[in-house]
VEXDREN-2710 file (C-alpha; in Angstrom, 1 decimal):
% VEXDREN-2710
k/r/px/py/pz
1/UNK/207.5/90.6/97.0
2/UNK/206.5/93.6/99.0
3/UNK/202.7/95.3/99.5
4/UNK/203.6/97.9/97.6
5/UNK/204.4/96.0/94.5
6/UNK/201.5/93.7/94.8
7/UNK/199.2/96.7/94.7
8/UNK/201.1/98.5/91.8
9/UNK/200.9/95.0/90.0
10/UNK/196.8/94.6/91.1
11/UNK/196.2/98.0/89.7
12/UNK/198.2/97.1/86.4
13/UNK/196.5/94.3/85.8
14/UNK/193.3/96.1/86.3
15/UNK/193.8/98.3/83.5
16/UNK/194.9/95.7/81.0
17/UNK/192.1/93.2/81.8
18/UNK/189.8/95.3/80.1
19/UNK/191.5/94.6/76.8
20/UNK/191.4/91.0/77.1
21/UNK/188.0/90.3/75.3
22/UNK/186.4/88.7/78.8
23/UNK/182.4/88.5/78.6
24/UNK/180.7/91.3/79.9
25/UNK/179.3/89.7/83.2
26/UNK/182.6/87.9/83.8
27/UNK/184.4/91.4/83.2
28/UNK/182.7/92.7/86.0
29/UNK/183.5/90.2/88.4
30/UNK/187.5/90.4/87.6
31/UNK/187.2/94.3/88.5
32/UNK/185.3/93.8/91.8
33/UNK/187.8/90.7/92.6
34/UNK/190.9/92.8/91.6
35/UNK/189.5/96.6/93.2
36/UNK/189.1/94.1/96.7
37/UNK/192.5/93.2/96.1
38/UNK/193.6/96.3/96.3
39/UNK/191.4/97.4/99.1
40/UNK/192.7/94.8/101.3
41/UNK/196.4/95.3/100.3
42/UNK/196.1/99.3/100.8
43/UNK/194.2/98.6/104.2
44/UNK/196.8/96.3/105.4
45/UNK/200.0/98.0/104.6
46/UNK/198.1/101.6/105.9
47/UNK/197.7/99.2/109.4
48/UNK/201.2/97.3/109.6
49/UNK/203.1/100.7/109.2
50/UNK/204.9/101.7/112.6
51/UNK/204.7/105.6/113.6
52/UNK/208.2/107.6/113.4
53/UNK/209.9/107.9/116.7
54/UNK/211.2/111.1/117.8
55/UNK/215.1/111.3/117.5
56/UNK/217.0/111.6/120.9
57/UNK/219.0/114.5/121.3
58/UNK/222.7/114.0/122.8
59/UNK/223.5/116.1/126.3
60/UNK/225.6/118.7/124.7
61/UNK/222.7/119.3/122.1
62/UNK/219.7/119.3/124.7
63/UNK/221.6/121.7/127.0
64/UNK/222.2/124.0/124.0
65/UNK/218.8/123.9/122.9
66/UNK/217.0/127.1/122.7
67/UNK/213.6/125.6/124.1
68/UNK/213.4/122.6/126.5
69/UNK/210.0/121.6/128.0
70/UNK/209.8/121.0/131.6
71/UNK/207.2/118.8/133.2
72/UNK/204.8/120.9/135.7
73/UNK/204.7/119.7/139.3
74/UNK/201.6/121.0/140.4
75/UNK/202.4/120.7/144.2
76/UNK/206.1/122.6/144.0
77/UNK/206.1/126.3/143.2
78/UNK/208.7/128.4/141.7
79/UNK/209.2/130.3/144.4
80/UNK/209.5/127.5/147.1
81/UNK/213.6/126.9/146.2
END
């Protein structure tokens, strides 16, 4: 079962608890157990997700491309070819 799920079936079961007939004092233990459920779940699945890496251009497609970006060697000037 994946992170997502678990927190789409945390926040579920928070909303139907409150139907249950629980105590009052035990009520509000279930929602602070369950609302740190969640927490933890968003927290961890916000951490284990990987950034998006660029996509790499073939040849043909960088050498047609309208802007390409050129590192800047401070030492060699244009005008020393």
């Amino acid at each position: 079962m994946s992170k997502r799920q678990l927190i789409i079936i945390a926040a579920v079961w928070s909303m139907i608890f409150l139907f249950l007939g629980f105590p009052f004092w035990l009520d509000k233990i279930i929602a602070v157990v369950t609302g740190c459920i969640i927490i933890g779940l968003s927290y961890s699945l916000r951490i284990s997700t990987t950034p998006r890496s660029k996509p790499t251009l073939s040849p043909e497609v960088r050498e047609s491309a309208a802007f390409v970006e050129h590192k800047h060697d401070p030492q060699v000037s244009p005008t020393d070819n």
